[in-house]
N, C-alpha and C positions, 0 to 999 in steps of 0.2 A: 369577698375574696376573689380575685383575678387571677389568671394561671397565668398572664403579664408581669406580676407582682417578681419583684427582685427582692431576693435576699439582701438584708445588711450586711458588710462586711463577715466573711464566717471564718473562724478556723478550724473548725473540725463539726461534721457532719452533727445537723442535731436529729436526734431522735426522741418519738414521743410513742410511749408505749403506752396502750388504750385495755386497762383491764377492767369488768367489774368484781373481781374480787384480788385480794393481796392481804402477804401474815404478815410485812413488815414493810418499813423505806429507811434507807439511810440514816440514820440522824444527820449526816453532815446537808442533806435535802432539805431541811427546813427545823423551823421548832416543833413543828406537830407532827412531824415524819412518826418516831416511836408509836404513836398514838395512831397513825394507822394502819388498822387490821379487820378484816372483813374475809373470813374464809369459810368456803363449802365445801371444796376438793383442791385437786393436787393444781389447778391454774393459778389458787392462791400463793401455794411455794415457790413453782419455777418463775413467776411474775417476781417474786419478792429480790430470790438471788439472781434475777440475770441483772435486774435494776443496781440491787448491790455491787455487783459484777462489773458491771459498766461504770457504776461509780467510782470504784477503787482504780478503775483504768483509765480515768478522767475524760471519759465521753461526756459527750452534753446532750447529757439525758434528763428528759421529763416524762411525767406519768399521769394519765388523766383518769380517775377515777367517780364514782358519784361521791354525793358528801353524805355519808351514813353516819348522820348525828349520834343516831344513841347508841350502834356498834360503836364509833371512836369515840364515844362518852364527851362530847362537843359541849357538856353544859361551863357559861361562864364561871362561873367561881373557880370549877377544878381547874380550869384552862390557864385563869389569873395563878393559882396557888403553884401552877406544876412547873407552868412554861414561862412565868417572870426573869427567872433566875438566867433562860436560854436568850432573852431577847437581843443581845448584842449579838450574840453569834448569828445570827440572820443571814442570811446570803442576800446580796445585792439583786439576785433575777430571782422569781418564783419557779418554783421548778414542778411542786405539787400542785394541780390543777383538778380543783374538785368541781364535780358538774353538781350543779345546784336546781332540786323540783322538790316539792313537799311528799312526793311519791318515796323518796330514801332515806327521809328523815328521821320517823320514827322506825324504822325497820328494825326488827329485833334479829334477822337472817336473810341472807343475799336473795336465793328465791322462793317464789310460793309459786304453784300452779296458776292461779288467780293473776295474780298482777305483772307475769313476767315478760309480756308483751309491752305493759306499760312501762314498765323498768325499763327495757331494753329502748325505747323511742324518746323517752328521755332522757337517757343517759347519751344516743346518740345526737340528737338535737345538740345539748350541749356543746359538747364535740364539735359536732360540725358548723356550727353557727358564731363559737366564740373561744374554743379551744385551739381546732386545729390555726384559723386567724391572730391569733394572739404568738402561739408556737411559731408557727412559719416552718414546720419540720421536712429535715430531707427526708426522711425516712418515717411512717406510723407501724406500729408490729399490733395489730389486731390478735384479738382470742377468743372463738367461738361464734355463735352466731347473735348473742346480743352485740356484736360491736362491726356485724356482717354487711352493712351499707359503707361503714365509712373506707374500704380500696376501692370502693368506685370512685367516691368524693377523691382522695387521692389521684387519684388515675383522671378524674377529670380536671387535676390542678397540678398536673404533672410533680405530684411527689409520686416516690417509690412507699411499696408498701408491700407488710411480709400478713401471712393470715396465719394463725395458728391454730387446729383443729384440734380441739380435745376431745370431745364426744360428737359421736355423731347423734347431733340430736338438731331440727329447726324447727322453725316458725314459718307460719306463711302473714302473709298478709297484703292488701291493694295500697296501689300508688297513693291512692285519694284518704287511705286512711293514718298513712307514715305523713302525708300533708299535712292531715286534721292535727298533727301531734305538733306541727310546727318547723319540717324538714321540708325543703324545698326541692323536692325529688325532681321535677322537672329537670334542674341545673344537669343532672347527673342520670338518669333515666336508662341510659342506653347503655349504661355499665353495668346496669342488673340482670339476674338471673330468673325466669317467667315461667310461670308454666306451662305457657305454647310462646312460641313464637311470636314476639310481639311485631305490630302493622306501623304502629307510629302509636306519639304519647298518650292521646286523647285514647283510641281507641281502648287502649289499654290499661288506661288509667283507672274503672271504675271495676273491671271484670277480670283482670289478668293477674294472679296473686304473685308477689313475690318472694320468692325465695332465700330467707335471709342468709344463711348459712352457706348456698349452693351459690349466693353473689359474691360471698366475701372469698369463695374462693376461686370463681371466675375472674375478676376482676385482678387479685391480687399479683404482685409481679413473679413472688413465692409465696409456696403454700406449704407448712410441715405439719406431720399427724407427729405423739408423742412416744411414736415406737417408730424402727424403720419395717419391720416384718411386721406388723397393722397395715402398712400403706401398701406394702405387695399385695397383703389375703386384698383389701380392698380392690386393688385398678386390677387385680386377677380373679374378681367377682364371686370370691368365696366365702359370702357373708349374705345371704340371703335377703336378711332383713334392711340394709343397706340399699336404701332407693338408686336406683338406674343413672338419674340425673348426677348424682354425688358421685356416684363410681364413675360414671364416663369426664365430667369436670377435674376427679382427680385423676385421671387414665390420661385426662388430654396435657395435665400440670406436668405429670412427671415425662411424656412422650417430648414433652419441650424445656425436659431438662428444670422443669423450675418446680419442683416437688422433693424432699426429703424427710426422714424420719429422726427426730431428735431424742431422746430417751429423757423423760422427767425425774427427777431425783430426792430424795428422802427429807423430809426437813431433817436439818443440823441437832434439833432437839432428841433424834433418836439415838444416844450414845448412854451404853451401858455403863461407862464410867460416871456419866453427869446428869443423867437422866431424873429430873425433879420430884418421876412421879413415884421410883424404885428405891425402897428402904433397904433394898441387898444391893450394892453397885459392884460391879467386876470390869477387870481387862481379860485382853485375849490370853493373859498369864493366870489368871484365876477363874474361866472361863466354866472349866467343871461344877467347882463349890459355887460361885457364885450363880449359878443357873439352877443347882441344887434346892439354894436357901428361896427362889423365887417363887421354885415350885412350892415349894415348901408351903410359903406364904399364900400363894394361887390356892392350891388346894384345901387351905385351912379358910379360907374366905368365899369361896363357892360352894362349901359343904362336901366336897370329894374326899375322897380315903387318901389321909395324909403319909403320903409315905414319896420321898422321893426319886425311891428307885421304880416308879413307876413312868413306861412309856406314857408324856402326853402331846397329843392332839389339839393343835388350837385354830377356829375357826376365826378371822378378823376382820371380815370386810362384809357390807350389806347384805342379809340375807333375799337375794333378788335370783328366782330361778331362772328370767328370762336372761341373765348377762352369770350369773355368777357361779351357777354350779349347783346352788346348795341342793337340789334334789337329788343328784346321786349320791350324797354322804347319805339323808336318811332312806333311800334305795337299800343301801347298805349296813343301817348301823346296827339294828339289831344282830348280824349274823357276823356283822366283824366284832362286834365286843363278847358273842359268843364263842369264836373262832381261839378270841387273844384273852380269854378269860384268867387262864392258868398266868398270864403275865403281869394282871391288872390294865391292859392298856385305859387310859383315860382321856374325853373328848371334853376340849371347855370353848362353847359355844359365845363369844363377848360379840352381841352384832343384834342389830333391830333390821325388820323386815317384814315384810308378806309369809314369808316360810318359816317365821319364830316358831309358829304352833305346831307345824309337824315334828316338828323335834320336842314340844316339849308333850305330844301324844303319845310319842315312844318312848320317850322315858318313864311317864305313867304306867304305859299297859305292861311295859315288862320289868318294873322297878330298878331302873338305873342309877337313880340318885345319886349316888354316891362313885359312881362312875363316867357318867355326864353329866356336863352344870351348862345350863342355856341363860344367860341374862342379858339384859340392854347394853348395848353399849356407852361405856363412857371411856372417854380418854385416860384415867387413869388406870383402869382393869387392863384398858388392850398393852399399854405401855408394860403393865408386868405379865401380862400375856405373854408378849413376847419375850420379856427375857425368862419366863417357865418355862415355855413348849422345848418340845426338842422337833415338832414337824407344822409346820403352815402349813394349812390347806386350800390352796388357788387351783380349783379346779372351772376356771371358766369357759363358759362356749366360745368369746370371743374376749379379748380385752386388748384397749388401745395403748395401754402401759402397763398401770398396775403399780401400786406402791408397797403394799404387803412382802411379792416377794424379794425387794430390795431391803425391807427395814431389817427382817428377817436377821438376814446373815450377820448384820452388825450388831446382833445378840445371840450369834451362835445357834442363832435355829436354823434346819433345812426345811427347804418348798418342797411340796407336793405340789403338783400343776400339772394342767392339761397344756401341750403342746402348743400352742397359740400367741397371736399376736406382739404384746410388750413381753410378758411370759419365756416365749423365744429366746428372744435378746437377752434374758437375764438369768434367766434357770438353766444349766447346764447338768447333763445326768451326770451323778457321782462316781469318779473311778478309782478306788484304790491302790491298785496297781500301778497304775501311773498317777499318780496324786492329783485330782483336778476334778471342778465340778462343783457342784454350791447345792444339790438338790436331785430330784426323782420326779422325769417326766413323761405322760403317757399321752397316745398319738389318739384315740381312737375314743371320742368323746360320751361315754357311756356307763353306768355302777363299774362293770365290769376291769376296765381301762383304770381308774379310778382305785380299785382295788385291788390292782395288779402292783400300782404304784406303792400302794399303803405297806403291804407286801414287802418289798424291797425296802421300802426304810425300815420297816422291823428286822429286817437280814443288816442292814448296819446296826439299828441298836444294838443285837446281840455282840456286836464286836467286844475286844478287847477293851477297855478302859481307858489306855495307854494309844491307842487307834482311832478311836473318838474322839478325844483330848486333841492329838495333832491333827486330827482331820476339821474341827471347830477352831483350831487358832487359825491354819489356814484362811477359812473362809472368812471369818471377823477381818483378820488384814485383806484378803484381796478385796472384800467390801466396801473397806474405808477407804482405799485410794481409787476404787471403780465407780461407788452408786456415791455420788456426792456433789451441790450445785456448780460447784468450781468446774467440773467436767462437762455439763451442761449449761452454762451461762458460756464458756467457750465456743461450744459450736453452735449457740445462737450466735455471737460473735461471729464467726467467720460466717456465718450465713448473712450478717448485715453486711458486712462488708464486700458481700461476694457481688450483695444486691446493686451497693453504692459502687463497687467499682475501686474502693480508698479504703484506709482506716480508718476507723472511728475514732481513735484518739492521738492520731499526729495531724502535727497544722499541716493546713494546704499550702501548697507554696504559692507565692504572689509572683503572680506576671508582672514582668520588667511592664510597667506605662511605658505606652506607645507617644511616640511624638509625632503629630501630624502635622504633615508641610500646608504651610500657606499656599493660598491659593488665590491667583490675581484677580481683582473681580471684572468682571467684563463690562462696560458700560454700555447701554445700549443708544444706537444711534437711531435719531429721527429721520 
């Protein structure tokens, strides 16, 4: 690959988004599009619909992913049986471009602790040695730190490239060992991000680690976090745990204008009307009884005291005290379900973690049972989770989005949340008075805080019936037209095009050819 290299004739900018995980592709993308899906978190969704997104707007978009055999269920016989019937429909260019190592073959899940070094150098190798060459793209849109070398490569072959931060999480590792994997770091060296200050390549190459994550957003031309109030606490250095390097690389992206926060959105599959996994379905017109009959069911299936008119509490995302909160619910839980005894209130815990066992310690010692239910999460429980509860509980220390308190509202639950990051953006205090507000937020990150808030939604429960009812249709509608991919594959949109300078899906206009005059040749005299 030469950064001399011309494009073919183009009409509209191509891009090539670089994810290792996705819940879906087009079908009109290929015959095996359907068939790929590879999800751990929410990079999986917004990857899926910006792609869709882009598709429907007739951008010339490809996506490079690993080829995770046994997640896409790649064995021939299904592949003959499924996709025979698809073969004429074929698209004439490839546009799915799977990186191919025996390292993602058998994978039964995106990461392990273990191998995700070697994941990530393979998946970039790929990429960079016969992906991005084959692509030829104006544009690469990066996510995360497994895909955090390839805006240097970019940058060193003059395409444009956008970096997408979803967690702040990296890797390190040396020149000589991204070599050993088969990347030709050399090419591209000086676009990386070091942990001192590098002298020249040699030197650096066997002792200077690099910084995956911290390059891809050095390097990149834009860089967006998946909230825009994340990326202030961040380059406003209110996150402690957040290393110095990262904060001042995004402190220096946004100082030059080339930093934003885009807000991630719900998969499409969380709708109370069509929802696969809920035996009671409702609209925002049946929103009461159909949240009624869920609980119903909730509570008949975790072993709680079935009775509908009880306030419930529902816990829905990893139990992780270092990100997520859960120690201040069991800080609290004996003395609030002593407090709200007289009302039944009830806590159903659907979520695996480190902090499973404190909760199911206080349920033991003070016989809860039948008022808290703690079990593993599975996608079918949390689905009617949500449409039981009447309060989510996001009480995070910090969070870069957050999905929970988006699904929420589109099943008539309100958040509980600590003030924070994606949080921010999406939880608004409840106001009666003047109609507006989706939930109950506390500033001051502590049981206390926490409790204050719990508080306040039990002063709405007690409302009228009638006050409740209109105050959950609201919220169902402003959710559907607010937390959904259309709204977020959009302002990725305009963020590529802000990049390229053009649209992404009108042709480029053709320059009149130039006619050049002859020119007499001069003979030379002896």
């Amino acid at each position: 690959m030469s950064s001399d290299d011309t494009h073919p004739p183009i009409q509209r900018p191509r891009i090539l988004v670089v994810t290792p995980e996705i819940t879906y592709l087009p079908e009109g993308m290929g015959n095996l599009a359907q068939r790929m899906s590879a999800k751990a978190g929410g990079m999986a969704d917004v990857s899926a619909s910006l792609v869709q997104a882009l598709h429907d707007q007739g951008a010339d978009v490809h996506v490079a992913l690993p080829n995770y055999r046994r997640m896409f269920h790649l064995d021939v016989a299904s592949v003959h049986d499924y996709e025979y019937s698809k073969v004429s429909r074929a698209l004439p260019e490839q546009r799915i471009h799977l990186a191919e190592d025996r390292v993602f073959y058998h994978r039964s899940r995106v990461y392990s602790e273990r191998e995700n070094h070697l994941i990530a150098l393979a998946f970039q190798r790929e990429v960079i040695n016969h992906i991005i060459p084959q692509v030829r793209p104006h544009l690469i849109h990066c996510n995360d730190w497994m895909t955090g070398l390839i805006p240097a490569v970019a940058k060193r072959h003059g395409m444009k490239s956008l970096f997408t931060v979803h967690n702040i999480h990296t890797e390190r590792m040396t020149l000589d060992t991204i070599e050993d994997r088969g990347i030709d770091a050399a090419d591209f060296w000086q676009h990386l991000y070091y942990g001192r200050p590098p002298h020249d390549y040699q030197e650096s190459r066997d002792n200077n680690p690099v910084d995956l994550l911290t390059s891809g957003i050095f390097a990149a031309d834009h860089v967006n976090t998946v909230s825009p109030t994340f990326l202030s606490e961040v380059v406003d250095g209110r996150h402690s745990h957040i290393p110095g390097h990262i904060v001042h690389e995004l402190w220096s992206k946004c100082n030059a204008g080339c930093a934003s926060g885009i807000l991630n959105a719900p998969d499409s599959a969380f709708n109370a009307v069509r929802d696969t996994y809920l035996d009671h379905h409702y609209s925002v017109d049946t929103v009461m009884d159909g949240k009624r009959a869920n609980k119903a069911q909730l509570q008949q299936e975790l072993g709680l005291e079935v009775n509908p008119d009880r306030p419930l509490l529902f816990w829905p995302s990893r139990l992780d005290p270092v990100q997520k909160g859960c120690q201040l619910v069991t800080d609290i839980l004996h003395q609030l379900m002593e407090d709200y005894a007289h009302e039944g209130l009830q806590l159903a815990v659907i979520a695996s973690g480190s902090h499973q066992g404190h909760f199911h310690s206080i349920v033991e010692q003070h016989g809860l049972h039948h008022r808290v239910a703690v079990r593993d999460f599975t996608e079918r429980l949390s689905h009617i989770g949500y449409a039981a509860a009447d309060f989510v509980l996001m009480p995070s220390s910090f969070e870069p989005c957050g999905l929970p308190q988006m699904i929420a509202p589109k099943y008539g639950s309100m958040t509980i949340a600590h003030d924070t990051g994606g949080l921010h953006d999406t939880v608004e205090p409840l106001n009666l008075e003047h109609p507006g507000g989706n939930g109950f937020l506390f500033n001051v990150f502590n049981p206390d805080g926490l409790r204050w808030a719990i508080d306040r939604a039990m002063e709405f429960y007690r409302q009228p019936w009638d006050v409740r009812e209109e105050t959950l249709q609201r919220i169902m509608r402003e959710a559907k037209s607010r937390f959904n991919h259309l709204a977020t594959a959009g302002e990725y949109i305009r963020t590529y095009e802000n990049i390229l300078g053009r649209s992404i899906s009108e042709p480029e206009p053709t320059p009149e050819p130039k006619v050049k005059k002859s020119k007499k040749s001069k003979v030379k005299k002896d």
